[in-house]
TORKOL-4160 file (C-alpha; in steps of 0.2 Angstrom, whole numbers, padded with zeros to 4 digits, m for minus):
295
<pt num="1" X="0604" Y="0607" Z="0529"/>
<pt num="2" X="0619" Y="0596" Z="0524"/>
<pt num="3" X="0629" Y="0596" Z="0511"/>
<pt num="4" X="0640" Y="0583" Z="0500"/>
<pt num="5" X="0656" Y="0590" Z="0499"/>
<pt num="6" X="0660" Y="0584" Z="0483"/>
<pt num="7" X="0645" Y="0593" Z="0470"/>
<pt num="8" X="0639" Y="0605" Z="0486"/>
<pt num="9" X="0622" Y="0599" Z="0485"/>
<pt num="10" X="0609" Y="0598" Z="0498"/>
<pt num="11" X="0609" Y="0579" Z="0503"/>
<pt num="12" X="0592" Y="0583" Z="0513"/>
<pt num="13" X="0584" Y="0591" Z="0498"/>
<pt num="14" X="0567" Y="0588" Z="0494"/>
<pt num="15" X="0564" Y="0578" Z="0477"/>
<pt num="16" X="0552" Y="0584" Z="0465"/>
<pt num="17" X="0540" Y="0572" Z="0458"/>
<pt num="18" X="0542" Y="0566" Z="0442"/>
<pt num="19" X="0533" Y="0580" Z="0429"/>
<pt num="20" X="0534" Y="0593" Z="0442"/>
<pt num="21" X="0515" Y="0586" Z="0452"/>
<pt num="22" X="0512" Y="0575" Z="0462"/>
<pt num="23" X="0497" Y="0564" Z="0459"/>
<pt num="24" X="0482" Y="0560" Z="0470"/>
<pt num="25" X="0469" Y="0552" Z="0462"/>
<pt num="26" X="0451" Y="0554" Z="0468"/>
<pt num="27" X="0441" Y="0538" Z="0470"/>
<pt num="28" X="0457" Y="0526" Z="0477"/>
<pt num="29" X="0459" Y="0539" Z="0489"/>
<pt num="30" X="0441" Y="0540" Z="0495"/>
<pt num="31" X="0441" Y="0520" Z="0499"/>
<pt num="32" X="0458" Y="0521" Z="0507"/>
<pt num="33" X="0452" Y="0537" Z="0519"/>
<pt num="34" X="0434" Y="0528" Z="0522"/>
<pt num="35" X="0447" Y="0510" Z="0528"/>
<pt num="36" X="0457" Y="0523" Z="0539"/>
<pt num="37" X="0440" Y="0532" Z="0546"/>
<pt num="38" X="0434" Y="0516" Z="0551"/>
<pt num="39" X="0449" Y="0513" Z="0560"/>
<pt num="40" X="0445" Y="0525" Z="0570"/>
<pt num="41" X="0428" Y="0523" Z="0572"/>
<pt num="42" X="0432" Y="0505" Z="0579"/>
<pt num="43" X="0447" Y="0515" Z="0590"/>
<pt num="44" X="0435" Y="0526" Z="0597"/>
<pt num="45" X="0420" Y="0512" Z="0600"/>
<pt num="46" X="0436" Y="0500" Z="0610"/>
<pt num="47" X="0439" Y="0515" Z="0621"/>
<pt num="48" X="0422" Y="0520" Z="0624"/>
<pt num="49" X="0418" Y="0503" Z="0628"/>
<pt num="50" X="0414" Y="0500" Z="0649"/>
<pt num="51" X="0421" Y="0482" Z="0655"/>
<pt num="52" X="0405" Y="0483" Z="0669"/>
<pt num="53" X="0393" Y="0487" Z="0656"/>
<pt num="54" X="0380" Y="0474" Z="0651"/>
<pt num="55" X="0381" Y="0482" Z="0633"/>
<pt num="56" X="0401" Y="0478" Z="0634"/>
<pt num="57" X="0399" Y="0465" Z="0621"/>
<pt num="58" X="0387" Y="0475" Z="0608"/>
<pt num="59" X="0400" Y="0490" Z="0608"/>
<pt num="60" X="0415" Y="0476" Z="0604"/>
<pt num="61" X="0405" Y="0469" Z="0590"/>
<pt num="62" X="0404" Y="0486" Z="0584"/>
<pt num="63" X="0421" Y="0489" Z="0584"/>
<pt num="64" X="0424" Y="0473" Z="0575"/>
<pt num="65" X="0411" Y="0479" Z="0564"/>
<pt num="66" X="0423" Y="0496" Z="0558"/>
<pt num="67" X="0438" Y="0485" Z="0557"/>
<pt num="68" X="0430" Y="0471" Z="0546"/>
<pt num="69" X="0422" Y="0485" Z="0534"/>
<pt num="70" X="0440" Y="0492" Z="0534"/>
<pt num="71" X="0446" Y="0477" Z="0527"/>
<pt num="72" X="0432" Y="0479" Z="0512"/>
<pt num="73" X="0436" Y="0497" Z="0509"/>
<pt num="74" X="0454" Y="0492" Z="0508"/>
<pt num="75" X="0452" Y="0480" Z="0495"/>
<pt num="76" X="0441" Y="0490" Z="0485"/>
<pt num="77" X="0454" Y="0505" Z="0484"/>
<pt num="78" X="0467" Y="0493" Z="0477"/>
<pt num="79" X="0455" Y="0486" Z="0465"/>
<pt num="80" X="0450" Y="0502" Z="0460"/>
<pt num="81" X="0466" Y="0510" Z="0457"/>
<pt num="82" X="0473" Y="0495" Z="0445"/>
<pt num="83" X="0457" Y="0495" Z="0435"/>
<pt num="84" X="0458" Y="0512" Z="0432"/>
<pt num="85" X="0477" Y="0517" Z="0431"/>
<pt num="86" X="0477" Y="0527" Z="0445"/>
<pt num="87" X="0492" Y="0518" Z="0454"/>
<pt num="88" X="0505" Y="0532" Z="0464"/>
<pt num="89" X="0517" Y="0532" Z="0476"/>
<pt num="90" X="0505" Y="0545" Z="0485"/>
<pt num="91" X="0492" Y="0532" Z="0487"/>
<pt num="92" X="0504" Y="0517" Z="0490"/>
<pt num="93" X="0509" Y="0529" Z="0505"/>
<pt num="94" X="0494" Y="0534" Z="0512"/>
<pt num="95" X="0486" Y="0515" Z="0508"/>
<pt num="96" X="0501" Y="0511" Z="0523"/>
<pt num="97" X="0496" Y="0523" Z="0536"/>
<pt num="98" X="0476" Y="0519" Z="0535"/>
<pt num="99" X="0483" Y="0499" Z="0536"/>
<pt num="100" X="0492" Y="0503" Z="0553"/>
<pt num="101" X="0478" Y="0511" Z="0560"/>
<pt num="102" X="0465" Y="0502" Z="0555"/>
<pt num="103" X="0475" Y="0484" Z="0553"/>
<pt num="104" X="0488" Y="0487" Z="0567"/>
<pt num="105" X="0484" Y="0498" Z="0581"/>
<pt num="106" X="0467" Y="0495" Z="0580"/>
<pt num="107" X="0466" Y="0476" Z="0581"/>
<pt num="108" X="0481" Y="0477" Z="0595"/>
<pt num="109" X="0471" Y="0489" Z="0605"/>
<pt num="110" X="0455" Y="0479" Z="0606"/>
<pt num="111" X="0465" Y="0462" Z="0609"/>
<pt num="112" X="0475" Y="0468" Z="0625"/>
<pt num="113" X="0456" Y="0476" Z="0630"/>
<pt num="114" X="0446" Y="0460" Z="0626"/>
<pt num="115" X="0457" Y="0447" Z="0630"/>
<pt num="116" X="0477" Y="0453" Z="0635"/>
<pt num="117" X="0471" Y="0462" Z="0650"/>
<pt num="118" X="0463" Y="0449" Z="0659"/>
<pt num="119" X="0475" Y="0435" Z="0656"/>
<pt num="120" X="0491" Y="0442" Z="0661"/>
<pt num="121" X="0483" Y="0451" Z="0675"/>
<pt num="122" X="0498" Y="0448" Z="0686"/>
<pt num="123" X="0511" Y="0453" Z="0674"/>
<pt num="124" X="0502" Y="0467" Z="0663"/>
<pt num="125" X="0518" Y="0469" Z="0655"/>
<pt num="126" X="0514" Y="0452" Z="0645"/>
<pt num="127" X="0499" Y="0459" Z="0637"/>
<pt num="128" X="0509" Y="0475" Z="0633"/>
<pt num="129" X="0522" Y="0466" Z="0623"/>
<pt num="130" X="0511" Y="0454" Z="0615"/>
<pt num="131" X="0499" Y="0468" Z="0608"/>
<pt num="132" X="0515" Y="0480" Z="0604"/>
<pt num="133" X="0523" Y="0465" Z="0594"/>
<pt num="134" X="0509" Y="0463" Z="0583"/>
<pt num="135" X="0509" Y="0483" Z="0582"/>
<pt num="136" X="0526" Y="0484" Z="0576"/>
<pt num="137" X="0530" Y="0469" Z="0564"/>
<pt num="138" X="0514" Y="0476" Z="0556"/>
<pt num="139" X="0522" Y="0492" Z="0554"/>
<pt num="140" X="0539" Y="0483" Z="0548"/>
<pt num="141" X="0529" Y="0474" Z="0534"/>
<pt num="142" X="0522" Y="0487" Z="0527"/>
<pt num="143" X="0539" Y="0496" Z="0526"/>
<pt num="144" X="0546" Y="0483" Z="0518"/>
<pt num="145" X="0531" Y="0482" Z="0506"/>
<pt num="146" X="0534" Y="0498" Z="0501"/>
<pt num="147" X="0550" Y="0499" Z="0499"/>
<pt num="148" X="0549" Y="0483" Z="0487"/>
<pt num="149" X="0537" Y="0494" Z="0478"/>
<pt num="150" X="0549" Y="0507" Z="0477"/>
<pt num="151" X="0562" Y="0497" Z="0470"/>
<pt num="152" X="0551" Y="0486" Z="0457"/>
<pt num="153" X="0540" Y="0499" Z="0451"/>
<pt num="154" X="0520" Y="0497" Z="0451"/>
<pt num="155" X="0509" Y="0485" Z="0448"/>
<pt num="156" X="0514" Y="0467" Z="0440"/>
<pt num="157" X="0518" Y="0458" Z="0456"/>
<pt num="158" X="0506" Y="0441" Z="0457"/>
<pt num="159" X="0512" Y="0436" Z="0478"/>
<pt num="160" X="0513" Y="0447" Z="0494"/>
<pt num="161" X="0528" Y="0444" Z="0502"/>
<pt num="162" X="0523" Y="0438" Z="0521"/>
<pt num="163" X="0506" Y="0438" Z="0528"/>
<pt num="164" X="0496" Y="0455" Z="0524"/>
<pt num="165" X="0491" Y="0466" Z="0538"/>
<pt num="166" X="0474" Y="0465" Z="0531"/>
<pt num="167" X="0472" Y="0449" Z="0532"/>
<pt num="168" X="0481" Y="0448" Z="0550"/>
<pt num="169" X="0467" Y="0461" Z="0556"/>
<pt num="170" X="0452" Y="0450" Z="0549"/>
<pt num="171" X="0459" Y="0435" Z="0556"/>
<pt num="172" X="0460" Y="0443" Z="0574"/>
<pt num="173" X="0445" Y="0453" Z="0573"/>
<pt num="174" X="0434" Y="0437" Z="0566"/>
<pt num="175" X="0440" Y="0427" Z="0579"/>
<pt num="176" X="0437" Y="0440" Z="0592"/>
<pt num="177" X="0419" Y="0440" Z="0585"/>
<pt num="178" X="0417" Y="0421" Z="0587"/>
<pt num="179" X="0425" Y="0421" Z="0604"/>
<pt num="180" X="0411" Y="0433" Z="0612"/>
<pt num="181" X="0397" Y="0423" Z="0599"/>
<pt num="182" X="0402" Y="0409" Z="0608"/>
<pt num="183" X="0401" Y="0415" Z="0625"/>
<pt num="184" X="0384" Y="0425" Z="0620"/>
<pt num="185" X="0376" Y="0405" Z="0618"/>
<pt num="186" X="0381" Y="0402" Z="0636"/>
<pt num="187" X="0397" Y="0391" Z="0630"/>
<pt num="188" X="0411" Y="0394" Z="0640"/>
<pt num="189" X="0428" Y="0401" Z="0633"/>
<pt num="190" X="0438" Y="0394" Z="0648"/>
<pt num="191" X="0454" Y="0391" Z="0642"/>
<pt num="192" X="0453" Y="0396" Z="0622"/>
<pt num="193" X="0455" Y="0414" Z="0627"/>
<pt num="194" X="0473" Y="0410" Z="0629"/>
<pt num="195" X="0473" Y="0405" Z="0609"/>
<pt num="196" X="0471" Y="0421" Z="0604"/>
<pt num="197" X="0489" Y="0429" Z="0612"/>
<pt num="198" X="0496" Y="0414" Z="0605"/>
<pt num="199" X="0488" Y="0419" Z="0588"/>
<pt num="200" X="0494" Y="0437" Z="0588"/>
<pt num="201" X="0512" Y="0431" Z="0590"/>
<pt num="202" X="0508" Y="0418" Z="0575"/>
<pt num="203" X="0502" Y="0434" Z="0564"/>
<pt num="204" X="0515" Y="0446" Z="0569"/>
<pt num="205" X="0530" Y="0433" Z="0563"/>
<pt num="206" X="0518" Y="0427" Z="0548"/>
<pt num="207" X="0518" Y="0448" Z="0543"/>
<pt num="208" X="0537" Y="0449" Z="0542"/>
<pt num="209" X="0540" Y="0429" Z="0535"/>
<pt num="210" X="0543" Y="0427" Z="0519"/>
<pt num="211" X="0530" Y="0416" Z="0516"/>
<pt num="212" X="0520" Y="0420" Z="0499"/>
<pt num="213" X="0504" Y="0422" Z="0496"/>
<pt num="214" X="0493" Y="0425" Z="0480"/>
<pt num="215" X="0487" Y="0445" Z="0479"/>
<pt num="216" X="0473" Y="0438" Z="0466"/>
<pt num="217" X="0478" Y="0453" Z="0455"/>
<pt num="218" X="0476" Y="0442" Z="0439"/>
<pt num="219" X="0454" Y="0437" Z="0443"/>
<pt num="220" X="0448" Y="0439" Z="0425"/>
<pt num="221" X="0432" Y="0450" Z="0428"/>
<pt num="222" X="0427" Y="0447" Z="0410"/>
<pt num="223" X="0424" Y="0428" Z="0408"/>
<pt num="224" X="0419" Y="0419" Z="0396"/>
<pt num="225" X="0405" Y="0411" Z="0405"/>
<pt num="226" X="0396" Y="0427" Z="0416"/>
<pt num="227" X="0378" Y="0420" Z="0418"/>
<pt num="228" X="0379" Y="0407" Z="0433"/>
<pt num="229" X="0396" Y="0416" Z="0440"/>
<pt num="230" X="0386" Y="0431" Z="0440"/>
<pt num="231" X="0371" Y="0420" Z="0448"/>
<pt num="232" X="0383" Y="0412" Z="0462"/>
<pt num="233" X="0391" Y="0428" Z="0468"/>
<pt num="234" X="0374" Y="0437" Z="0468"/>
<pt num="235" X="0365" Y="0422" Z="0478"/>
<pt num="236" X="0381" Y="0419" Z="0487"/>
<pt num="237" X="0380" Y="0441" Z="0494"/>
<pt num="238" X="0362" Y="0439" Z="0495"/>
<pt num="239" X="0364" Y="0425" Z="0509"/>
<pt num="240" X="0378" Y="0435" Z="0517"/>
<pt num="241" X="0366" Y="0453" Z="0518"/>
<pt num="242" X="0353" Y="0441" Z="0526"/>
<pt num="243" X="0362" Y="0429" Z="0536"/>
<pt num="244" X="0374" Y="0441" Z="0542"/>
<pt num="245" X="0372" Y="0440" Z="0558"/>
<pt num="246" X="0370" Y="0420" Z="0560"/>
<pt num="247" X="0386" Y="0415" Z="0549"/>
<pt num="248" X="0398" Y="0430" Z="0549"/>
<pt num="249" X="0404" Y="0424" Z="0566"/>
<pt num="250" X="0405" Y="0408" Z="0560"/>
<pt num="251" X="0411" Y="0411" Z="0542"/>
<pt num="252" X="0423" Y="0423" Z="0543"/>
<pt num="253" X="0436" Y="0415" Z="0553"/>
<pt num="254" X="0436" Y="0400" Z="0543"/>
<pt num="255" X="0441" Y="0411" Z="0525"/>
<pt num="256" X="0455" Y="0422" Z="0534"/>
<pt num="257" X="0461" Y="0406" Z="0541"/>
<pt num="258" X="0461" Y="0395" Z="0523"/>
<pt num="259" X="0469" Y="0412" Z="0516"/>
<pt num="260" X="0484" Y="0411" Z="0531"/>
<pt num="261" X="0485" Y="0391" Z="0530"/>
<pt num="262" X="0487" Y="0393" Z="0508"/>
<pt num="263" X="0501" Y="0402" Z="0511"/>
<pt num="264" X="0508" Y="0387" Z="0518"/>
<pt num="265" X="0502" Y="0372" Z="0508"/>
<pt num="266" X="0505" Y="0382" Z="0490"/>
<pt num="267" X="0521" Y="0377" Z="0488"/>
<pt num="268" X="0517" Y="0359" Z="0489"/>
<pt num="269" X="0504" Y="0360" Z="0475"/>
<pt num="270" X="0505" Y="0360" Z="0456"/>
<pt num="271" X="0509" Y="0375" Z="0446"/>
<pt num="272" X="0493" Y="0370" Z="0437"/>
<pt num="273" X="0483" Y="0371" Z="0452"/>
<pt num="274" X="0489" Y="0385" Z="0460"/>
<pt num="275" X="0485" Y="0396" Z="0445"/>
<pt num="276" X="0467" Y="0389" Z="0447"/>
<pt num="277" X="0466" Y="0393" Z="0463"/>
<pt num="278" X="0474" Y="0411" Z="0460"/>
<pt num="279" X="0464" Y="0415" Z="0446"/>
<pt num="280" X="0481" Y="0418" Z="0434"/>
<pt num="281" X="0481" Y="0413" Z="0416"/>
<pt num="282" X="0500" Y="0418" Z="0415"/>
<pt num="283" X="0515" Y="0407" Z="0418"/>
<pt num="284" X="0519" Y="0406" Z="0436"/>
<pt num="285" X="0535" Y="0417" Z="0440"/>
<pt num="286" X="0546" Y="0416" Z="0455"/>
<pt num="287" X="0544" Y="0438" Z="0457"/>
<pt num="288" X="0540" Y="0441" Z="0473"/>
<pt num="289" X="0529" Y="0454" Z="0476"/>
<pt num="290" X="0529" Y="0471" Z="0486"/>
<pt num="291" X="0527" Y="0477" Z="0468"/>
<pt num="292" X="0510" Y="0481" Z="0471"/>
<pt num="293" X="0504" Y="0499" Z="0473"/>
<pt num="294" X="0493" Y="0495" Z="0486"/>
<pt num="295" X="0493" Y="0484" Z="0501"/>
């Protein structure tokens, strides 16, 4: 162990937490471990998946499935911890390594499977690159995430600084799933296949741009006015649990790609309607976040 030769302190020592314990709170934790098991499960179902197999297609929509379902676990754990002050740097930290599983690895893997692998058939090393970009700035955002965190405090931020990996995943994983729905109704992909490298490359600079966009942190759950909001989102889930099947293909690509393309036309808007839009009664604030405890 080294040693500062000026007080002959151990620069590599460990730091105690602040009150002598570190702390882990139960229910965040549990959403953030369900987001990284998924992860897995949608790793496992992409490696277990046989390219000859008629049921090739089935076993990628269940791994899009896992990552999907990631992205709602990961959400809810964030959620969960602001509304109940259970915010820590232990769950900011293990928020990150389930997000590069679940959100980087994940999403990378089944890419290069589905679509890397086939294009660049002549030069592999393409595909390899491509799907290790995304891997890595995904990776590099969350890092810096957390280290704006780190320096900021907690919770207060209203803007994620670059696209978040989250939102990345669902955007490949949706567009995946609309790519084989397609081809399921006899249309052919042709030449759209090669939209999809070209959208991982898109993702992985958005992820480490310093593009800003909204976290929705401020939504007001207690309006004034709950009765038809209430009615709209129950009526608005109902249709999903139904329909599921018939529009998530379809539905899902189109709100990760208004989220991706806000990010871009918000700072041409009014301050007025961007808080409208954001769900934030407060004055808008040039504080760029990472201040979040979560991702």
């Amino acid at each position: 162990m080294r040693t500062d030769s000026k007080d002959s302190k151990p620069v590599d020592a460990v730091i105690e937490p602040a009150g002598g314990r570190l702390k882990i709170y139960l229910l965040p934790n549990l959403f953030t471990a369900a987001n990284l098991f998924c992860g897995f499960l949608a790793l496992t179902r992409i490696v277990e998946a046989d390219l000859s197999s008629v049921h090739f297609p089935d076993v990628i929509k269940e791994a899009l499935f896992y990552i999907l379902l990631a992205c709602i676990f990961d959400l809810l754990d964030g959620r969960v911890a602001r509304m109940g002050g259970y915010e820590s740097p232990f769950g900011r930290e293990f928020d990150s390594l389930a997000d590069i599983v679940s959100f980087g690895v994940a999403p990378a893997f089944l890419v290069h499977r589905v679509v890397l692998k086939d294009v660049f058939v002549a030069h592999p090393e393409i595909g390899w690159f491509i799907a290790s970009l995304y891997v890595i700035c995904g990776a590099f955002r969350l890092a810096r995430f957390n280290c704006l965190a780190a320096m900021e405090g907690t919770g207060g931020g209203k803007y994620f600084l670059g696209c978040p990996i989250p939102m990345a995943a669902g955007m490949v994983a949706s567009l995946t799933l609309f790519m084989l729905w397609w081809d399921a109704r006899e249309f052919r992909v042709g030449s759209w296949r090669y939209l999809l490298p070209i959208i991982l490359v898109f993702l992985s600079a958005m992820m480490v741009s310093e593009v800003k966009y909204p976290t929705f942190k401020k939504v007001n759950w207690r309006t004034q006015h709950p009765f038809v909001k209430t009615l709209i989102i129950v009526l608005f889930i109902g249709l999903l649990v139904i329909l599921w099947r018939k529009i998530l293909p379809v539905f899902a690509p189109i709100v990760f790609a208004v989220y991706l393309i806000y990010g871009f036309v918000r700072p041409f808007i009014s301050r007025r309607l961007q808080r409208e839009i954001e769900v934030d009664d407060e004055p808008d604030e040039d504080d760029v976040t990472g201040s979040s405890s979560r991702t």
